[in-house]
N, C-alpha and C positions, 0 to 999 in steps of 0.2 A: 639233461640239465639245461635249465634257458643262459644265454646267451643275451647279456648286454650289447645294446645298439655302440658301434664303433663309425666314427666319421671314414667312408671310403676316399681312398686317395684323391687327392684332388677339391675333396670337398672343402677343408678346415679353408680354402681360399674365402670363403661365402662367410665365414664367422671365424670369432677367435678362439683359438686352443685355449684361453681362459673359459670362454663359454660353453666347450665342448668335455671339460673335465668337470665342470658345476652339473651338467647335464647328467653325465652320466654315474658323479659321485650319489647326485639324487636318486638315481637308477637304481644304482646298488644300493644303498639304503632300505629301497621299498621291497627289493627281490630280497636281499641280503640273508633274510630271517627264514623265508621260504625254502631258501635252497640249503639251508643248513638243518631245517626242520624234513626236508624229504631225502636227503641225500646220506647213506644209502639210505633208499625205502624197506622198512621190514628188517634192518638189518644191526646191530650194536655198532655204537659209537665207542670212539675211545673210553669214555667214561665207563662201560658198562652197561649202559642204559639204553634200551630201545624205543625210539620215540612211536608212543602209541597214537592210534590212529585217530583218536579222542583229539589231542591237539590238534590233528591236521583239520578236522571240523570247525575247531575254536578259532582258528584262526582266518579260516573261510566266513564263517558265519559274523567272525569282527568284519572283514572286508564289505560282506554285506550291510550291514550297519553303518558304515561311515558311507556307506552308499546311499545308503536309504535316507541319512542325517544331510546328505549333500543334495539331494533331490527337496527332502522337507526344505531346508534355506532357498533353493532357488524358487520353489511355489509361496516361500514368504517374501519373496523380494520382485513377483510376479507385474511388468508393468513398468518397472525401473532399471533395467538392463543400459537404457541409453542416460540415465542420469548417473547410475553406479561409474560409466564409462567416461563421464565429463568431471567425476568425481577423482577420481583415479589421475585424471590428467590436471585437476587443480595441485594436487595433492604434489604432483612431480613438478609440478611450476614454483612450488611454496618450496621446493626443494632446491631448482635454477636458483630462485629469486635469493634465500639462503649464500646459496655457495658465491654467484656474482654479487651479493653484495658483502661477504666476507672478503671479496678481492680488488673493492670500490673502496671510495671512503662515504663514509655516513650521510652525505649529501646527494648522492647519485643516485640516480629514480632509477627504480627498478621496470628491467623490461617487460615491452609487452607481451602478448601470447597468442597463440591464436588453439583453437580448435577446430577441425575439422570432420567430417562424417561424408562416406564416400559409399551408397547404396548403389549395387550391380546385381543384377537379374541371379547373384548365385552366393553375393557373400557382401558384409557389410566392413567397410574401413573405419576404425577411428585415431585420427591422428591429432598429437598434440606438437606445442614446445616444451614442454618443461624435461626435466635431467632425465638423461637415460638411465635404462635398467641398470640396477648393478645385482650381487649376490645374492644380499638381504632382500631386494625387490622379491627374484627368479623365488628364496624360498617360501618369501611371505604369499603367493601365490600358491604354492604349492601346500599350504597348511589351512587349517580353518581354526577361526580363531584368537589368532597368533600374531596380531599385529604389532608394531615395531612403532607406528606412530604415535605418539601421546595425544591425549584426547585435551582438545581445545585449541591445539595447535592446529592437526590437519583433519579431515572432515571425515578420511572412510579409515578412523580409529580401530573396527569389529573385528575387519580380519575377514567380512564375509561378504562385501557385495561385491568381489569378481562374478561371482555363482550365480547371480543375474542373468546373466548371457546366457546360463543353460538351457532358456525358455524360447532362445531361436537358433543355437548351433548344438550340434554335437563334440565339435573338433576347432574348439578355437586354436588362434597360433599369435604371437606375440613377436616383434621384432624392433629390438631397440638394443644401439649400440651392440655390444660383443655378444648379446644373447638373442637368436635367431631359433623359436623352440613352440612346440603346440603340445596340445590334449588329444587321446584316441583309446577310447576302450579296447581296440582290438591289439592298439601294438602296447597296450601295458598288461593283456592279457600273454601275450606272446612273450613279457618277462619271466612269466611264471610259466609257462608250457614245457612240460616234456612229455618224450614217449609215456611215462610211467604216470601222471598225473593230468591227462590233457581229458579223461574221462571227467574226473571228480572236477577238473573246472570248466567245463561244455555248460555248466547252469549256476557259473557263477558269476553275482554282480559285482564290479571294482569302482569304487570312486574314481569320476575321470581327472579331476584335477590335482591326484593325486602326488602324478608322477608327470613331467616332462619330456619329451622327446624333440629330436632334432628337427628342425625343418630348413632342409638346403638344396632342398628339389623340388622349384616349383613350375607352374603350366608359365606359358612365354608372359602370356596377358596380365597375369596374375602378378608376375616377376616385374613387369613393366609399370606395373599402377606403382606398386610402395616404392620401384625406384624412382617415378618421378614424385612421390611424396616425398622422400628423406632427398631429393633434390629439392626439391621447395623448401627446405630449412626444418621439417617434422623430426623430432627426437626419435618419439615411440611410433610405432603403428602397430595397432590390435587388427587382427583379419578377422571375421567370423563369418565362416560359410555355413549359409542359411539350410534349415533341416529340410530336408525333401515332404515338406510337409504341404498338403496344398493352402493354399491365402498366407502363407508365411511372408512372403515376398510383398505384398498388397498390405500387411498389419504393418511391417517392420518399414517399410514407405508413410504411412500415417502415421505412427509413432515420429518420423522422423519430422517431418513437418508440422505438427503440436509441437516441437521442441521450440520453435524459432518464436521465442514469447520472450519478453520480459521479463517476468516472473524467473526464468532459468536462470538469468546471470543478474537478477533484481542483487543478492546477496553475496554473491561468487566473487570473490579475490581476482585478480591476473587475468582473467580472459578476458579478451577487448573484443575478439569476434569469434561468431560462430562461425560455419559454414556448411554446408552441405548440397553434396552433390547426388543426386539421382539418375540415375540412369534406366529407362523406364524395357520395356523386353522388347522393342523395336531398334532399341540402340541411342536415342537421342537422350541426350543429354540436358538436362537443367540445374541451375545451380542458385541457391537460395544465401542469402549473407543476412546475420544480425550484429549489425557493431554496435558498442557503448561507450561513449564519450563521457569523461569524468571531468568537471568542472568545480573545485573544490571553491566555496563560496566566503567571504569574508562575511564575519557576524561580529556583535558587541552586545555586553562589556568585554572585555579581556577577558575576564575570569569564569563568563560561559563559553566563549571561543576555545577555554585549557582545556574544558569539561568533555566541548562536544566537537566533533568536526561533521560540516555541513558539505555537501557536495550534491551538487545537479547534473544527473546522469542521462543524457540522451539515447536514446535506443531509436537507431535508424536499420530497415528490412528492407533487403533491397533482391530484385531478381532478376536474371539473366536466364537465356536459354544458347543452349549450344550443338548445333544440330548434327556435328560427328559421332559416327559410332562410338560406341562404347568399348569396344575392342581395341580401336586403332591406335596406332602409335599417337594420333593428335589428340587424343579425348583429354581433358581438362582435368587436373587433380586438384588444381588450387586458386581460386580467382587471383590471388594477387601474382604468382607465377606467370601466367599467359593468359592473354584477353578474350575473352568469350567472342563470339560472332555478331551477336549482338549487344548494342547497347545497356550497361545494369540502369533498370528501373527502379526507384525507389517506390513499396507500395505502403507503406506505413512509417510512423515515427509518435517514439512515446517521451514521455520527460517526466523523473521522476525526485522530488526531494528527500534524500538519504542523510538521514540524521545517524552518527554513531559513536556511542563512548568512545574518548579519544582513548581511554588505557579503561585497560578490562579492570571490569567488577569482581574484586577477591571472593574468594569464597570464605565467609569467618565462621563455620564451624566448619569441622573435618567430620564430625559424624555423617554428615550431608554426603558426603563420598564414600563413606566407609559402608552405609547403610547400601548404597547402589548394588555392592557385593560384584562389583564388576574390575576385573585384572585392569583392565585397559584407561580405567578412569582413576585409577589409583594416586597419580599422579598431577591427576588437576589441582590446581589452586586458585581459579582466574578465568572469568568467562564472559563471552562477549555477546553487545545486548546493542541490536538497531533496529529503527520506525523509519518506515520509507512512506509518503504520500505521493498519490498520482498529480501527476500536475497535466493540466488542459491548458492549448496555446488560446489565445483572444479570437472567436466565431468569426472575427472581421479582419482577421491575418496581424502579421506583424510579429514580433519576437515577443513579445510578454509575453509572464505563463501566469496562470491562477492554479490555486486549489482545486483538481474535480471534484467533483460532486455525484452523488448518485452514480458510484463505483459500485458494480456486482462485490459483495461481501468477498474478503479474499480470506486464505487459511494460512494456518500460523508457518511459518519458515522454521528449519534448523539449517540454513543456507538454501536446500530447494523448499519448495512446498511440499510440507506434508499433507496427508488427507482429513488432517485435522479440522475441520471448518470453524473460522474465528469470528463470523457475525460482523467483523469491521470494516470501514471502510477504507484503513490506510494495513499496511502492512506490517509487521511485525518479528523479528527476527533474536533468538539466542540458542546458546550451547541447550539445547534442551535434550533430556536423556529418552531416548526414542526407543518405542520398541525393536525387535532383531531385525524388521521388515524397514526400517525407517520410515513408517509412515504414522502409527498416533504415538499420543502423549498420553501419557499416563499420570492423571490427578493424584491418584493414591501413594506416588513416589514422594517422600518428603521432600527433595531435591526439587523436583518439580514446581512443586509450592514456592519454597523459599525462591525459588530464582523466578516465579510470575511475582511476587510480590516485589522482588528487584526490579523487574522489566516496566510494574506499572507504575513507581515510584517514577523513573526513569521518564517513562513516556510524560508522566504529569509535571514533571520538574521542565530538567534544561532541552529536552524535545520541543514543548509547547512554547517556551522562553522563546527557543529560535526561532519556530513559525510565528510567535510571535512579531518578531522583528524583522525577519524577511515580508511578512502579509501583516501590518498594521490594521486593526478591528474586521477581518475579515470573517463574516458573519459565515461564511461557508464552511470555518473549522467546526463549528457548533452540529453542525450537518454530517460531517464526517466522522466525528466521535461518539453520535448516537448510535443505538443499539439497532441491528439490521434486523433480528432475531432469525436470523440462520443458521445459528450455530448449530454443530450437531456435537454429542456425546459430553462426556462429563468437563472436561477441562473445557471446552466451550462456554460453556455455564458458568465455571467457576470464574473462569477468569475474566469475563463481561462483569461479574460482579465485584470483585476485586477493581475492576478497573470504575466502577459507578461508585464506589467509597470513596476511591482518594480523588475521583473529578468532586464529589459533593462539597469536598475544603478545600478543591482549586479553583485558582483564579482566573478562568477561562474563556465568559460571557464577555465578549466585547461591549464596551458601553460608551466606546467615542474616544477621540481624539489619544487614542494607542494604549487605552487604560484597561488594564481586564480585572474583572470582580468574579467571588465566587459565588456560586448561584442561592446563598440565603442574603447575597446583598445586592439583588436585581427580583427586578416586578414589571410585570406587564402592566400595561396602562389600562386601566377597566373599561376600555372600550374595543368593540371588533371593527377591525376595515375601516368603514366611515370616521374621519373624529377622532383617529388618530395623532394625526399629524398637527393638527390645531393644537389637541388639548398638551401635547409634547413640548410647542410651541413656548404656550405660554406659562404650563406648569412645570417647567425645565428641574425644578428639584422637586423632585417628591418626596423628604425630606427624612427623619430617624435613620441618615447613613446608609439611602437605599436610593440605587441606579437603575434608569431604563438601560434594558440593551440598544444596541444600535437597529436605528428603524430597520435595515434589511429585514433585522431576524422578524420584524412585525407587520411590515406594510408592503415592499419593494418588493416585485417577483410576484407580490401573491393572484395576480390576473394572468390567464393563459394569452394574451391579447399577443398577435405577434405578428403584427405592423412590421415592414419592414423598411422603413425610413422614420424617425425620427420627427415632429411637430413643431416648430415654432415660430412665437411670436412676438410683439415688437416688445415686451417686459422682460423677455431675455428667458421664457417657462418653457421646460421643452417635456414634454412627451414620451416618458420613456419607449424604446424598442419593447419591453420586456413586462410593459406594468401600462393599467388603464387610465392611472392617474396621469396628472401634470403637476410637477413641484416645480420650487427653485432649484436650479443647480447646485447651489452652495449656503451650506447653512451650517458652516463649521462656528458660526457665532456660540450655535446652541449644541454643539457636542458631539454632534453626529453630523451625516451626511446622507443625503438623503441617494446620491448617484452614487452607484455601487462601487466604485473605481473609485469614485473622490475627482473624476472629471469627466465633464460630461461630454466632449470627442466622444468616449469612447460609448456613449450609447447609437453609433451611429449602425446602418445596418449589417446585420450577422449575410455571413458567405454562404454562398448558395449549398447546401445539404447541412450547415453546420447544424448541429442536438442542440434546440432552442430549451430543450426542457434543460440543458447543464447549468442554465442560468435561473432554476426554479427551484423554490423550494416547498416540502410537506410541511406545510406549519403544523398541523396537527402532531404529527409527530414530532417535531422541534419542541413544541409545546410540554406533549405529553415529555419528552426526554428530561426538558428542564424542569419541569414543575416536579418530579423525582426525586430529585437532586435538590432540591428546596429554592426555584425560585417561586413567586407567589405574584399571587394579582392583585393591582392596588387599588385598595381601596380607597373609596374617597375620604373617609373620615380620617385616613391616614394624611393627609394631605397638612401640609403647616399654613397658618395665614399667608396666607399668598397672594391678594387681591394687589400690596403694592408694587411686589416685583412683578403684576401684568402690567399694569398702568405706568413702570418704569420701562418695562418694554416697548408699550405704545407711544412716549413722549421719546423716546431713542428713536423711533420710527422703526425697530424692528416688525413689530408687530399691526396687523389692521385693526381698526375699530371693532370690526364687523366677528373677527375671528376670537379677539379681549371676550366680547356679548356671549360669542357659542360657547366659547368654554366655560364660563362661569354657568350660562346655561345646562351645557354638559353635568357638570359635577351636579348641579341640583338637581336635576333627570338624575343622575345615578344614588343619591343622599335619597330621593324620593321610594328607590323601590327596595325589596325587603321587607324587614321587620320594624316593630314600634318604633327600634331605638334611631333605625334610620329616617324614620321619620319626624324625630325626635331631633334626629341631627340637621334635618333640612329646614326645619322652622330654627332651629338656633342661626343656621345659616343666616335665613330673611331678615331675622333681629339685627344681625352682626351687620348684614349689608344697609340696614336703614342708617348707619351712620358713616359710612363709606362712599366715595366717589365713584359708583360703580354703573350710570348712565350718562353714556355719551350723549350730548346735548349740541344743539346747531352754534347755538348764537354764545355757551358761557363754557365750553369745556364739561368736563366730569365733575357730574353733579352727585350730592348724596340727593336719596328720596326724600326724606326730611324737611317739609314744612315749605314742599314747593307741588304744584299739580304737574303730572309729565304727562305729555298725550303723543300718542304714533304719527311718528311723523309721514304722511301721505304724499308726498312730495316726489317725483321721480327724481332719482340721482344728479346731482348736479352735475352742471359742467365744469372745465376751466375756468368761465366766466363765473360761479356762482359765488363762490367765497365774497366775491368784491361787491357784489347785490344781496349777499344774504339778508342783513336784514329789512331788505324792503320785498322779499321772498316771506322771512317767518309772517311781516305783519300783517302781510296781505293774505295769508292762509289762516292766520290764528286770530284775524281782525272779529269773523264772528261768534267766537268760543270768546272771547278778551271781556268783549261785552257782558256776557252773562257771568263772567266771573273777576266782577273789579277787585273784589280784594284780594285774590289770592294769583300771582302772576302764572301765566303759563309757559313752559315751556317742552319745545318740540324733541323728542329721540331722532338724533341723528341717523341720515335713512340706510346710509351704510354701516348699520347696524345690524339691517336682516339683509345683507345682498347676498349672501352665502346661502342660496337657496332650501339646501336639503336644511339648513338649520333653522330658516326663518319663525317657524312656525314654534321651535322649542323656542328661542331668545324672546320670542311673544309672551310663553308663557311664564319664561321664570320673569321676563319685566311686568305683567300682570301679579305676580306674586310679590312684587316689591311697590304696586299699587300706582302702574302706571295704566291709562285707560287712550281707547283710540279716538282720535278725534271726529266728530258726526259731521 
C-alpha cells in the first residue's frame, strides 16, 4: 500500500504545520480512491463486491487523459511561461493592494511592487510582492480549470496558464509564506506504488501538477538565493529547474531579455519594476531593470477629466553588470537590496500617453456572457477599455514629448500582447475573451463584437478629446490613426473597419487654432506642393462650411531636406530643419501655423543620431486615408466671391501684391483645365473680374480693367527711394507709349506683381486674359 509523504522530524521548522497538512490532505485525495480501488487486490470488500480489474484500467487510463489534457494546454500556451508568471504575480499584488487598502482609508495609494526574474545555469526564479499563498492559492494550482478569480477583476481568470512553465521544467517548486511545495512525476507516482500494482504502473502517465509535494531539502546554493529573495521583501518565489534539455538554458536567457519592453507592463496594474538577473555558465553575473513611472495628467473640461483618466508613463531600462559568482554567498538577488559593482547604466527610455475609462464599461446585455458558455466569466458585468500612444521626446533634447510617428504596427492587448496583429499605430487595450492559449481573438464571438464596437466609440470619443487637448492641431495624430495594413486574420480587418466608420463622423482633421472637423468638412486645396501656401493665404475660406486642414498635413515635412541648422534672414523667414521651403514663422492670423510646434526655436538642429524621418510624413498615404473617409479636393468653382477679402488682406498688409496676382492667377489655371463647364467657368471668371479692382497699378492702387489701357510694367523693382520718385519713373518709362495713345490713359502693373518667380509667367497670362499688354 503507498504511503503518504510525512514531514521528518525536524523538518515542519522549514514550513508551517498549516502547510504541511494542506500538502498532504491533497495527497490523500489524489491516492485516496486508488488505495481503496486496489486494496485488497482480487479479493471481496465488505460490500460483497469484488473490484474488477476493468476499473483498475478506467481509472489508469483517466490518469492518462488529464495527462495528455495537461500536456495539450501547456503546447497551447507555448511561448508565454514568463508572461503566465508576471501574470500570477499581478494577480497576488491586486490581492496585497485589496487586503492593504481594506486596512487604509480610501485616500492612501496603494503600494508599489516589484517583480523580479532570477536566471542560473540550472533553474529560473521568479519573484514578486504581492500576498502570499494561501489554501485556495496551493489548490487553485493544483486543478485545471478551476479558477477562483472573477473574470475582469484579475487577469489569469482560466485556471490554466500555470501549465506554461511545463515547456522548460519538469519539477517546478513554489515557496510562499506557510507553503513550501513542488511537482514530480516520480514522487506522485510513488503515491500510488505498491508490491502488487508497481507492474501495471511501470507505463503509466500522471498529470504532474496534479498533486503537491513537500519541499524542505534543498542544495546550500539553491536555499541561499530564495533566502536572500524573501530577504529582499519577495512574498512568492516560483523555482523552476530547467529540463536537461540542450539550448534550454540559452532559449529561457532570450526569452528573458525580449521581456524588458514596454509593451509588458504597457497595461499591467502594480508593477513599477521589472528585473532580471542572469547569470550566464561562467558565473558572472548581470542584471537588467525596467521601471515605470506613472504621472497622472490634468485634462479639461471637468466632465472629460470624470470620463477618462490620462496618465504619462515613462519606461526607463537600465543595466548593470556584476562580476561574482553565481554560487557565492555575494551574488546579487535584487538591485535594490545590494549594489552591483558597477555603476546602472541607463540604455533606453520610452514615454508613453495612457488614456483609460475612469469606471468600466457595463456590459448591457447578459446574453453577451451567457453566450461565452464560459464558468469563469459568469460573473462579469463591467469591462475595462484603454488606448496608449507612443510618445517621442524633441530630436534636439529637452523634456517635451510629441506624438510618434511612424510606430512599427502594434497588436491588440488583453493587458499583454496578444499575437493578434492590429494594423495601428497607437495601442489598444480591453477585457477581450481570448482563446485557451491567450493569444487571438476571435471575431465570430458575439462578445467580441460588441466590446470592439465599445472600444472604437471610446477611442473616437473622450480618447481623442484628450489628445486632443494635451497636442492642440497636431497633425501627426491624422498619421497614427491611418490604416498600417498589417493586420493579420479576421478581427484585424474587422476592427480597422469598424474603427474607419466612426473616424468617418469624427471630428478629428486638425484645421487650426485647436478646432477639429470631420473629414466631409475638410478639402485639400487643388494644388500640389508649389502654390500652396499662397493660394491658403489668400483664400482662407473656402467657403459651403468646408475647412483646409492644417498646412503640416499638406506642405510642412514634405522635402527630405535635412540641413542641419536652421536659415535666416533679416525679414525674420527661417528655413525650416525638416522642409525645402522658407515661411513665416507665424501666421496664426490665418488659422494655421505654418511651424510645426507653433514656435519656431524649436526648428533649431536635431541631435546627432536622432530618426529625422519621426518628423516626416507619407502624404500619399495621409491622403489616401482621408480622402476614405470623405474628405475631398477643392475645387475652384467651389470657391465663394472672394476677390474682396484678398484685397482686404493686402490693404491690412497681411498679404503681398505679388502673392493677391498668383492666386487669382492660380484659381484661373485651375478654372482653365477639365471639361467645357470649367471652361465655361473661367470665362465667367474674366467677366466677373472686368469690373473688379483686381490690377495692382504703380501710380492709382487697384484698378478694374474697364475702360483704362494696362501695360507690364518693365521697370526693376524699386527701391526705398522709389515711391517718393514714382511718378517721375512711370512718365518717363510710359512717355513713349503716352504719345501714341492720347486718348486713352495708360497705366503701368505694378512690378511686384510677377516677383514671385515660379509664378510670373502664369499672373502674365491670367493679366493677358483680363487684356493687359506689355509695353514695346
Amino acid at each position: 500500500m503507498a504511503k503518504l509523504h510525512s514531514p521528518k522530524s525536524g523538518e515542519a521548522a522549514e514550513t508551517s504545520e498549516q502547510g504541511a497538512a494542506l500538502i498532504q490532505q491533497l495527497q490523500q485525495r489524489f491516492a485516496g480512491f486508488w488505495q481503496r480501488l486496489i486494496t485488497p487486490l482480487g479479493a471481496e470488500t465488505t460490500a460483497g463486491i469484488a473490484p474488477e480489474d476493468d476499473y483498475i484500467e478506467e481509472y489508469l487510463t483517466t490518469l492518462k487523459e488529464r495527462a495528455y489534457l495537461e500536456r495539450t494546454i501547456a503546447n497551447q500556451y507555448r511561448g508565454r511561461y514568463l508572461l503566465e508568471l508576471i501574470q500570477n504575480a499581478v494577480d497576488n499584488m491586486h490581492k496585497q493592494a485589496k487586503a492593504t487598502q481594506a486596512k487604509k482609508s480610501s485616500k492612501s495609494k496603494v503600494d508599489l511592487y516589484r517583480c523580479h526574474l532570477e536566471l542560473t545555469p540550472t533553474a529560473l526564479y521568479v519573484a514578486n510582492d504581492g500576498l502570499e499563498f494561501d489554501a485556495t492559492d496551493v489548490r487553485g494550482v493544483c486543478t485545471m480549470g478551476q479558477s477562483t478569480k472573477p473574470a475582469g477583476e484579475y487577469i489569469g481568470y482560466k485556471g490554466l496558464g500555470f501549465r506554461a512553465v511545463l515547456e522548460i521544467t519538469d519539477t517546478p517548486e513554489i515557496y510562499s509564506g506557510a507553503y513550501q511545495f513542488g511537482f514530480s512525476h516520480a514522487e506522485t507516482l510513488a503515491l500510488l506504488a505498491t508490491p502488487e500494482t508497481s507492474s501495471r504502473l511501470a507505463k503509466v502517465e500522471v498529470p504532474l501538477l496534479a498533486v503537491p509535494h513537500l519541499r524542505l531539502a534543498l542544495e546550500s546554493e539553491e536555499r541561499d538565493l530564495i533566502a536572500r529573495l524573501k530577504k529582499a521583501g519577495y512574498a512568492t518565489i516560483i523555482r523552476l529547474p530547467l529540463k536537461g534539455v540542450a539550448h534550454i538554458y540559452d532559449e529561457v536567457r532570450e526569452a528573458c531579455q525580449q521581456l524588458l519592453t514596454s509593451h509588458t507592463l504597457l497595461f499591467l496594474p502594480y508593477i513599477t519594476e521589472l528585473s532580471i538577473g542572469i547569470v550566464d555558465k561562467t558565473g558572472v553575473r548581470s542584471l537588467a531593470t525596467i521601471s515605470k513611472n506613472v504621472h497622472e495628467l490634468s485634462i479639461r473640461p471637468t466632465s472629460l477629466s470624470e470620463e477618462v483618466r490620462v496618465s504619462r508613463l515613462s519606461f526607463q531600462r537600465s543595466e548593470a553588470n556584476a562580476s561574482e559568482a553565481a554560487g557565492s554567498s555575494k551574488a546579487k538577488a535584487n538591485s535594490k537590496t545590494e549594489e552591483t559593482s558597477e555603476k546602472e547604466k541607463v540604455t533606453n527610455q520610452e514615454d508613453w500617453l495612457l488614456v483609460e475609462k475612469r469606471q468600466p464599461c457595463p456590459i448591457d446585455s447578459p446574453e453577451l456572457v451567457a453566450s461565452l458558455e464560459d464558468s469563469t466569466w459568469r460573473t462579469l458585468t463591467q469591462v475595462n477599455l484603454a488606448v496608449a500612444f507612443p510618445l517621442a521626446r524633441m530630436p534636439w533634447g529637452g523634456g517635451d514629448v510629441f506624438l510618434k510617428r511612424r510606430v512599427d504596427p502594434l497588436p491588440f492587448f488583453a493587458h499583454f500582447p496578444t499575437q493578434e496583429g492590429s494594423g495601428l499605430g497607437f495601442a489598444v487595450h480591453a477585457d477581450f475573451y481570448l482563446s485557451a492559449s491567450r493569444k487571438q481573438i476571435e471575431w465570430a464571438v458575439p462578445y467580441n463584437q460588441w466590446l470592439t464596437q465599445r472600444l472604437v466609440t471610446f477611442s473616437c470619443g473622450p480618447v481623442l478629446e484628450a489628445v486632443h487637448y494635451l497636442y492642440p492641431d497636431e497633425a501627426a495624430l491624422v498619421e497614427i490613426l491611418l490604416d498600417y495594413s498589417y493586420y493579420n486574420d479576421n478581427f484585424g480587418r474587422a476592427f480597422r473597419e469598424a474603427l474607419d466608420n466612426k473616424l468617418a463622423s469624427c471630428a478629428f482633421v486638425p484645421v487650426g487654432n485647436g478646432l477639429y472637423m470631420s473629414p466631409n468638412r475638410v478639402v485639400w486645396t487643388p494644388l500640389e506642393q508649389e502654390g500652396v501656401l499662397i493660394f491658403r493665404r489668400v483664400f482662407r475660406y473656402p467657403g459651403q462650411d468646408l475647412y483646409y486642414p492644417v498646412l503640416q498635413l499638406e506642405e510642412v515635412y514634405s522635402s527630405t531636406k535635412t540641413s542641419t541648422e536652421p536659415t535666416s534672414d533679416s525679414s525674420g523667414t527661417y528655413e525650416s530643419t525638416y522642409s525645402s521651403r522658407s515661411y513665416d514663422t507665424d501666421h496664426s492670423e490665418y488659422g494655421y501655423e505654418v511651424d510645426p510646434y507653433g514656435d519656431s526655436d524649436r526648428t533649431k538642429s536635431t541631435t546627432e543620431g536622432a530618426p529625422n524621418d519621426q518628423l516626416e510624413f507619407d502624404y500619399k498615404r495621409i491622403q489616401r486615408f482621408l480622402s476614405s473617409l470623405g474628405v475631398k479636393k477643392l475645387s475652384p468653382a467651389q470657391l465663394p466671391p472672394i476677390f474682396g477679402q484678398a484685397l482686404h488682406g493686402w490693404k491690412t498688409g497681411l498679404i503681398q501684391t505679388g502673392e493677391i496676382c498668383a492666386a487669382l492667377a492660380l484659381w484661373y489655371a485651375e478654372l482653365a483645365k477639365g471639361d467645357q463647364e470649367a471652361g465655361l467657368a473661367r470665362r465667367k471668371l474674366v467677366e466677373q473680374a472686368q469690373n473688379l479692382p483686381v490690377l495692382p497699378t504703380i501710380s492709382e492702387g487697384w484698378q478694374a480693367p474697364e475702360n483704362r489701357e494696362f501695360i507690364f510694367a518693365e521697370i526693376p523693382k524699386p527701391s526705398t527711394s522709389y515711391f517718393s520718385s514714382e511718378n517721375t519713373l512711370i512718365y518717363d518709362q510710359a512717355s513713349p507709349l503716352e504719345a501714341d495713345n492720347q486718348s486713352q490713359p495708360l497705366v503701368f502693373i505694378r512690378p511686384d506683381a510677377y516677383e514671385l518667380a515660379q509664378f510670373a509667367s502664369l499672373v502674365r497670362e491670367w493679366h493677358v486674359a483680363l487684356g493687359v499688354r506689355p509695353a514695346k
